[in-house]
N, C-alpha and C positions, 0 to 999 in steps of 0.2 A: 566540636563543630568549628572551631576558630579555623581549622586545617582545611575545611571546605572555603569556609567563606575567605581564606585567604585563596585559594584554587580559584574559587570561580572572579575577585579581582586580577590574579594575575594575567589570565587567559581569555576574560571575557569581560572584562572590564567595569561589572555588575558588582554594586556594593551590597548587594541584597539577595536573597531566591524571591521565586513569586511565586503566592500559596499555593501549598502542599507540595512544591520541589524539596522544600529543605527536607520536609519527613519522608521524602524519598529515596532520598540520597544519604541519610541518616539510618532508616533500615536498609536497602541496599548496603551500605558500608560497614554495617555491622553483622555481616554475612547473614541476615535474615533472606529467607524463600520471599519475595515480595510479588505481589500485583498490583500495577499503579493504573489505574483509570481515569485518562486527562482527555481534553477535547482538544481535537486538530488545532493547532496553532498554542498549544499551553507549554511547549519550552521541554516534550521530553525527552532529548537529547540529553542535553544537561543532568537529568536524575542519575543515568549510567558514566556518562564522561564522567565528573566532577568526582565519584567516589572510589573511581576505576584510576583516577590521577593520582590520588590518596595513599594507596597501596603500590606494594612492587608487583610486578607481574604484568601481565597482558590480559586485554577485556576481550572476550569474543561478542560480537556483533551480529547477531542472526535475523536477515530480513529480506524480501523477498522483492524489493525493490531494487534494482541495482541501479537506476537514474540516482535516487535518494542516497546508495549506499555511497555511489561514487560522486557526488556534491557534500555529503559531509567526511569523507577523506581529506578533498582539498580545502574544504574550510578546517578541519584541524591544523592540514599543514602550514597553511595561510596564518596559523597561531603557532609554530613551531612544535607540534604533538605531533610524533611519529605516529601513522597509520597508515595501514596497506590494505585494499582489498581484494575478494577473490570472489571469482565469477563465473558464469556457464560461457564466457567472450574469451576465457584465456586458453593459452595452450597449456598441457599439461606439463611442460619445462616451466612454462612460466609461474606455473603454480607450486612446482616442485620449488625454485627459488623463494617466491613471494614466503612459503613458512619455514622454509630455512632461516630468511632474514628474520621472523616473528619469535624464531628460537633464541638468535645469535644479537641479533641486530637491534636490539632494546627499544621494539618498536609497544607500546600502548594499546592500540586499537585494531583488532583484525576484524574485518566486516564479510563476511560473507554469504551466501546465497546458501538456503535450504538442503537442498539437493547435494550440495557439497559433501553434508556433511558423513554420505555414506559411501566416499571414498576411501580404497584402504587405506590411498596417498596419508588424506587429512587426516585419519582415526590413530595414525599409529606414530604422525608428526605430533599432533596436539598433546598427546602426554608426555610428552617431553619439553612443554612451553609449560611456565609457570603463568596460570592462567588466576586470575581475579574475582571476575565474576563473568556471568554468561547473562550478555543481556536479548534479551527476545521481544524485536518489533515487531508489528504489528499481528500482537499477540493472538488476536483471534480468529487467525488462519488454522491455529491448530483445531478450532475446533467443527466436529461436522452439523454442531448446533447454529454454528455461524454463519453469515452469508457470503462469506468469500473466504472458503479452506481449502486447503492445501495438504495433500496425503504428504508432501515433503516434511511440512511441520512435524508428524510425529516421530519423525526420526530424531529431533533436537532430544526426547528425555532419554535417549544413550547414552549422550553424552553425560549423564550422572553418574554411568558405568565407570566411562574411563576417568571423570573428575567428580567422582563423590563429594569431597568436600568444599566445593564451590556454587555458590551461593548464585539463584536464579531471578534475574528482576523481569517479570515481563509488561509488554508494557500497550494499548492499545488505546484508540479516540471511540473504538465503539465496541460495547457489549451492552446486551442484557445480562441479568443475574444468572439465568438458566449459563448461560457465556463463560462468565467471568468462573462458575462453579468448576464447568469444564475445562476452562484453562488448567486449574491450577491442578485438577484430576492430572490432568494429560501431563503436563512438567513435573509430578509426582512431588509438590511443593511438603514439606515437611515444617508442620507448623508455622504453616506461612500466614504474610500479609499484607490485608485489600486496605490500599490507600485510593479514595476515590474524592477528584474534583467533581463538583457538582456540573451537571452538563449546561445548567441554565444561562442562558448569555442574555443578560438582562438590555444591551442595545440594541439586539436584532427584534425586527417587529417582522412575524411569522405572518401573512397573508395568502390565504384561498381565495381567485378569483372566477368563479362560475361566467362561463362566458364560451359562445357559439363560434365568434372572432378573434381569435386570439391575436392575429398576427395583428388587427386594430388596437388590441390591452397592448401590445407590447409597445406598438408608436407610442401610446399614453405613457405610459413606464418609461420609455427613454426619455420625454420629454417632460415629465413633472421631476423627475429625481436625476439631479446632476449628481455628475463624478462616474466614476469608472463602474462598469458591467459585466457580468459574464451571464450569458444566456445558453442553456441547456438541452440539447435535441440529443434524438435519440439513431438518428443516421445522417449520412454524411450530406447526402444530396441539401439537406435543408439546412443544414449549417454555410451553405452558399447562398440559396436561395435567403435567408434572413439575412446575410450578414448584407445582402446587395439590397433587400428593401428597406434596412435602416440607415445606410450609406444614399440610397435615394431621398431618403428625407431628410438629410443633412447631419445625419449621424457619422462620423466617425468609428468604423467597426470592421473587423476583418474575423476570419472564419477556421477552422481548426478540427483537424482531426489525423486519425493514425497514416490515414492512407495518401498523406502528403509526405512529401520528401524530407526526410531527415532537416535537411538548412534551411530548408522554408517553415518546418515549426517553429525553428529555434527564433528565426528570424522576427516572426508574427509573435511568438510568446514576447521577444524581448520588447517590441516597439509598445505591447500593450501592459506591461511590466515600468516604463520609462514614462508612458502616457503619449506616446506618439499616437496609439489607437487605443479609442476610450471605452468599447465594446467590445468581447469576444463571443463567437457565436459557436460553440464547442458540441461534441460529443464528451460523454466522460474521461476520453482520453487527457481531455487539459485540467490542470489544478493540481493534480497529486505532487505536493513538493514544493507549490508555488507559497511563498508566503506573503503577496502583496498587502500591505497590510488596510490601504483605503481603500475599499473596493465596495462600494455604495450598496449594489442590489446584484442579487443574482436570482435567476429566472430561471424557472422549469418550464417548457413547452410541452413535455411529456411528463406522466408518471417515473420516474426512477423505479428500482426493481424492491427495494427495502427501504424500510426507515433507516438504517442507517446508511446507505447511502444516500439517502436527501438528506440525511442532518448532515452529514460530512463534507455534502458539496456548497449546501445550503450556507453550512459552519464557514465558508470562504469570505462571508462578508464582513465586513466590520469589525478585522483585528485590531482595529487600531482602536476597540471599546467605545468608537462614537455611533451615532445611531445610521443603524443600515439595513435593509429588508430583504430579506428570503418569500419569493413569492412563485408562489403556483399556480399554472391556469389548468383549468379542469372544466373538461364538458362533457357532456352526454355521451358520447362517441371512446371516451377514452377506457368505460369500463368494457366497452365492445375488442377494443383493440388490446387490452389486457389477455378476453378470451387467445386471440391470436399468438401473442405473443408468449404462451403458454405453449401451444405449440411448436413454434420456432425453438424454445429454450427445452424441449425435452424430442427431440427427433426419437425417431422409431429404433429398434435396436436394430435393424440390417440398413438405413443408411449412416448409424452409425459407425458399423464394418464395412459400409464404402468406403466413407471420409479417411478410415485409419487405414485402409488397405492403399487408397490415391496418397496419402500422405509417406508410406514408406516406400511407394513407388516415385515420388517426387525426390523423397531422397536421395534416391536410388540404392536403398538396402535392401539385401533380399532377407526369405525366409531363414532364420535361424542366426541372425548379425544384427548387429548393432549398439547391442549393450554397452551404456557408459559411454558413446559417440555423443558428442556434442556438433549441432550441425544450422548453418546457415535458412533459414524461413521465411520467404517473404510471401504473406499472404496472400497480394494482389496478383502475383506470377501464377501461385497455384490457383486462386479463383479463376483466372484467366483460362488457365490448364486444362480444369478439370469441371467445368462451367458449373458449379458448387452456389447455394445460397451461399452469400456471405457472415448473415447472423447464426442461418444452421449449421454453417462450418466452425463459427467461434464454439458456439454452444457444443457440439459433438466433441471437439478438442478438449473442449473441459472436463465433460465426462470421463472422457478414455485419460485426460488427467488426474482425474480424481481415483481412476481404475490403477492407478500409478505405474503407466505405462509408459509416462513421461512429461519432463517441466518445457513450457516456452516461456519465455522470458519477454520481455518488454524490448521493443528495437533499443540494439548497446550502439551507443556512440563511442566504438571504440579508434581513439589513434594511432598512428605508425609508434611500431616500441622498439626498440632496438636493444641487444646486449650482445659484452666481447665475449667469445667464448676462452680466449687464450690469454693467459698472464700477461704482465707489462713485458716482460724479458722476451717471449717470443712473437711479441703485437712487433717489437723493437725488429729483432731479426727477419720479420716478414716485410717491414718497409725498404730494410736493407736491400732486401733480396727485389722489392717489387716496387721501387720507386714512382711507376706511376701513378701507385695508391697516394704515396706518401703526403704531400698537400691534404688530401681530403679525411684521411684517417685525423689530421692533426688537427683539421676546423673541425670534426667531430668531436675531437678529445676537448679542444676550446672552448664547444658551446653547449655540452651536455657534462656535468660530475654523476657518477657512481654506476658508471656504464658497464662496470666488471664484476658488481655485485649485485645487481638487479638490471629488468628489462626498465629500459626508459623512453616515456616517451617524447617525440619529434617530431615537428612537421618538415615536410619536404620541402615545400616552397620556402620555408623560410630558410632553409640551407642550401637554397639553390640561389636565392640569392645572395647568401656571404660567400656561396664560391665561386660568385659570377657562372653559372652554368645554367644548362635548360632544364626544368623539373625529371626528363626524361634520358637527360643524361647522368641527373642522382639516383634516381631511381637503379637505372643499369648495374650503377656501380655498387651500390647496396645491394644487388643482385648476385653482383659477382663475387664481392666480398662473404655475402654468405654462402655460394657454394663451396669457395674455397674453404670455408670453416672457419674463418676469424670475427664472426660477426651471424648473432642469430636478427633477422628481418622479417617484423608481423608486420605489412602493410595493414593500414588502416581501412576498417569495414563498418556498416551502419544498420546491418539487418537484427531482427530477432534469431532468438538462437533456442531449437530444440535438443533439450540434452534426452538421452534414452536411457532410461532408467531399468528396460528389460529388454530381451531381444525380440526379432518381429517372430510373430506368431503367425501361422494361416490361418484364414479366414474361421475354422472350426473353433479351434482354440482360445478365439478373440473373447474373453469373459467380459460381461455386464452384468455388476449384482442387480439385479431386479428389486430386493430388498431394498440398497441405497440408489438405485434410482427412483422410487416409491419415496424414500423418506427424503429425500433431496426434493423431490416434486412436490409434498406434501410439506416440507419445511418452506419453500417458496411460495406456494399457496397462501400460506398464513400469513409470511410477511407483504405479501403487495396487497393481503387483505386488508391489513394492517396500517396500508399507508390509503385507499380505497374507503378507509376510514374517518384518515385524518382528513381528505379531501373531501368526503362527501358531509363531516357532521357540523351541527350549526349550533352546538352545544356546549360542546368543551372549549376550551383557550384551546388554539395551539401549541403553546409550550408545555401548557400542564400536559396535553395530550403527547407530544412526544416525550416528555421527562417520564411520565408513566410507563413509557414501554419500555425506560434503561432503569425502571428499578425504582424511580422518584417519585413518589408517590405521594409526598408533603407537601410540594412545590405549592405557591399560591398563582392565582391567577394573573396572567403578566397585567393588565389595564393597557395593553397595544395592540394587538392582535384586530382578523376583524373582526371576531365572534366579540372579543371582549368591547371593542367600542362598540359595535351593534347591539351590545347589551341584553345580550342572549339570556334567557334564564338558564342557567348552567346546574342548579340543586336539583336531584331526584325528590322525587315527596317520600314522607317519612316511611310512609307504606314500603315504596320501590326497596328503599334504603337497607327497611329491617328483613325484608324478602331476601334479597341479595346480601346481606351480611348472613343470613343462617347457611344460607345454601354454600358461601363461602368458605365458612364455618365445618361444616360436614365436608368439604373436601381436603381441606387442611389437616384436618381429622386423620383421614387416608395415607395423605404422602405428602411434605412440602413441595412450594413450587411457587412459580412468580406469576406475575400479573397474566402475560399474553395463555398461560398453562394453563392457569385459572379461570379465564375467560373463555378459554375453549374445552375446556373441563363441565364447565356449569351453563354453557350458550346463554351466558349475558354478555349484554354490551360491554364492552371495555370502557367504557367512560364512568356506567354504574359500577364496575367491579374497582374501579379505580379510585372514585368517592366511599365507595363500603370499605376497601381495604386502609384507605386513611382512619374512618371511622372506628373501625378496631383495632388499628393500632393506638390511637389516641385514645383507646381504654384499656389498652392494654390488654385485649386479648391476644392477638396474635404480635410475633414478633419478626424481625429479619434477623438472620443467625448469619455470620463469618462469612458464608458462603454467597449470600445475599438470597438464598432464597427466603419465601416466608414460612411461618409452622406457629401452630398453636402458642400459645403464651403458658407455662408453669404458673408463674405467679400469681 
């Protein structure tokens, strides 16, 4: 371990890991199949970096964020760790480069997007890199148990085909047991192992506020609890409307969502990042990636769609382990607007085959083209287009995603890149010949290294003014320079990007499994049941209630919550107790399985099944096995 804990001084300046990194990066490094389960903000970067520096070879990096993949690139590089990533934003030259260098160029870290991976480009480059270990974020997209998967995910256990003997760490902030089981099924882990941090965050105080007036809790809210805020809606319009009535009452707040301009989230993210703005009034689009770490209270105005989405957005408070509150307002109206939104999130199967027929008419592909095109999407254009709901357009695009027909991707902030195509000898002989270039080819050569072995990238403005010119007159010449061939020029773009994973079908041919749109609708059912629960009961702690649903079932009651100062009677009587342990009993009998399966197995509460399932375990009838699920006890 000396060789870690020397890694992680040199690079990251940490004299120490923080619990259960070290056994992370300990199994990880000793080519163990691993599954580590940390809570958002728990440092898990580091488990794969650190043992992936260790060894020779290069780490693959598989994850379906590309904001996240491309922020921890340039923090490696910002430590001198070669990494490059690859994306559904590049051209496919630039990808062809990008793993040549990964072969040749003795880069570390290759990060790239899902979808990638069923490239022949990539499949036939990658066994030719000496690869380390394959690490897989946010693990539990692979599974269709989980609440945000990705049919891209199951392409990753291929890659065992072409690198059998490299070792799988994956890694996620949320599963339950039934979850974690399926991960490690799906990555065909080979006597692998679950390292799990306990989800409990003992200084957030989890609050349900029942109330008719929200928008009046929430002046309370800003005004008893200083320090920085994020507030929670569920569409755009009202992330304006709040962010202008806590600014009316003297709050400092500004407002966030997708369907603003690229520079203006950036903008708003950072001032409230800096503390210029001490409120953000979001859709889910803000957070992922952020790590502010004092960030006082965050607010739900709506239901979220799963507990692990509220624990994950919730999880945003209080990195800095001092005390901070996760709080939800809940009223009568929201289990009504639940029914709706049920609708919204499963449209019908023929305007399903709308939406995908306007959608490869916006591309402009026809019947029988497109496969493997990667293509420019801006929502708000096609909404406009094609006068579409906007939530039934997201929700529809999922499905026909999940039909793996095709990935979108998050808006890429991508920059102008530039690379030479021709050697220094004839870059030389082409100024010769073309001296008007020659000035500008040489402040190029000046102000950018390794422009002949990768695309690099540049801003225009800024080389417009070291060559004294108009942005418009570089632009030209980067124009020209690459028609002539001495110079490939990706102008920089900001949209989302639809890669096509098949080609377009007519309308007949267009498949919807019925099956998995059933078990998908039935797997979402349970979960906003589930959180429908945690809002509505006046019984359990909150924490014990959310630790119970990822598996925790020991947990003691926090004494902060507001069930717990209101000093709820939270014990079933002995009766309930021994009822619901037999019945628990007799289903364990049948087939293992975890809390949420057992509850809806046996139609008891989940807060009795919760208490009975401690209770046998603490006799040791029942046990949890590797897998996490539960099953009878042997002994």
């Amino acid at each position: 371990m000396s060789d870690y804990h020397d890694i992680l001084r040199q690079y990251w300046g940490y004299s120490s890991f923080r619990p259960l990194q070290e056994d992370i990066v300990e199994s990880a490094g000793s080519g163990t199949d691993t599954l580590a389960l940390m809570p958002t903000g728990g440092g898990k970067s580091i488990t794969f970096q650190v043992p992936a520096l260790a060894k020779e070879g290069i780490c693959l990096v598989i994850t379906p964020l590309i904001a996240l993949m491309k922020d921890q690139v340039e923090n490696l590089k910002s430590r001198k760790i070669k990494a490059m990533a690859i994306h559904s934003g590049m051209t496919r030259d630039e990808i062809s480069i990008a793993l040549d260098n990964c072969i040749f160029g003795g880069y570390k870290f290759l990060y790239l997007s899902p979808e990638r991976l069923l490239t022949p480009l990539f499949r036939v480059r990658v066994q030719q890199m000496n690869v380390n270990l394959i690490a897989v974020d946010e693990a539990h997209c692979i599974s269709q148990w989980g609440y945000d998967f990705r049919p891209s995910y199951l392409q990753i256990a291929s890659l065992r085909e072409l690198l059998p003997e490299v070792p799988v760490l994956a890694l996620t902030a949320t599963a339950t047991p039934r979850v974690a089981k399926d991960i490690m099924d799906r990555l065909e882990f080979r006597d692998g192992k679950v390292l799990k941090k306990s989800y409990e965050r003992k200084n957030l105080v989890y609050v349900v506020r029942n109330t008719e007036d929200k928008q009046r809790e929430l002046l309370n809210i800003a005004e008893k609890i200083k320090g920085t805020g994020v507030v929670y809606v569920r569409n755009r319009r009202k992330t304006r409307e709040l962010a202008d009535l806590l600014a009316g009452h003297g709050h400092s707040a500004s407002n966030y969502h997708a369907g603003l301009k690229f520079d203006t989230r950036m903008q708003r993210q950072e001032d409230w990042q800096k503390g210029k703005t001490r409120i953000m009034v979001s859709t889910n689009a803000f957070g992922m990636g952020i790590d502010k770490p004092d960030v006082r209270f965050v607010v739900h105005m709506d239901l979220p769609d799963s507990p692990e989405a509220y624990f994950q957005e919730a999880g945003r408070a209080g990195r800095d382990e001092k005390k901070a509150y996760a709080i939800l307002l809940f009223s009568g109206a929201d289990e009504k607007q639940v029914e709706r939104r049920i609708e919204v999130n499963f449209p019908s199967f023929s305007v399903i085959r709308e939406i995908y027929n306007a959608l490869f008419n916006y591309l402009q592909i026809p019947v029988g083209a497109g496969k493997g095109a990667s293509c420019d999407f801006i929502m708000g254009e096609f909404l406009s287009r094609y006068k579409f709901n906007a939530l039934t357009v997201t929700s529809a695009l999922a499905i026909l995603s999940r039909e793996g027909y095709f990935e979108i991707t998050e808006e890429i902030n991508n920059p102008s890149r530039i690379h030479f195509t021709v050697g220094r000898d004839d870059l030389y002989k082409f100024q010769v010949k073309n001296p008007k270039f020659d000035n500008f080819i040489k402040l190029i050569l000046r102000s950018y290294t390794g422009l002949f072995s990768q695309y690099v990238a540049f801003d225009e403005y800024t080389l417009s003014k070291r060559a004294g010119m108009s942005g418009e007159e570089v632009y030209q010449y980067l124009v020209k320079l690459s028609g002539m061939k001495v110079i490939n020029y990706i102008p920089k773009k900001q949209n989302p990007v639809v890669t096509l994973l098949e080609e377009r079908l007519d309308e007949k041919n267009i498949h919807i499994s019925a099956e998995r749109y059933k078990f998908r609708k039935e797997r979402y059912l349970e979960r906003i049941g589930e959180l429908l629960a945690y809002a509505g009961t006046d019984r359990k702690c909150r924490s014990q209630f959310l630790l119970a649903y990822f598996g925790e079932l020991s947990s003691r009651r926090c004494g902060q919550c507001d069930v717990c100062i209101g000093k709820k009677d939270t014990q079933p009587s002995t009766v309930e107790l021994e009822e619901a342990a037999e019945k628990i009993r007799l289903a364990l009998e049948r087939e293992p399985g975890d809390l949420s399966t057992i509850a809806a197995g046996t139609q008891l509460d989940p807060d009795l099944v919760a208490y009975a399932m401690q209770h046998l375990q603490e006799e040791g009838k029942i046990r949890r096995r590797k897998d996490l699920l539960f099953e009878i006890s042997e002994e």
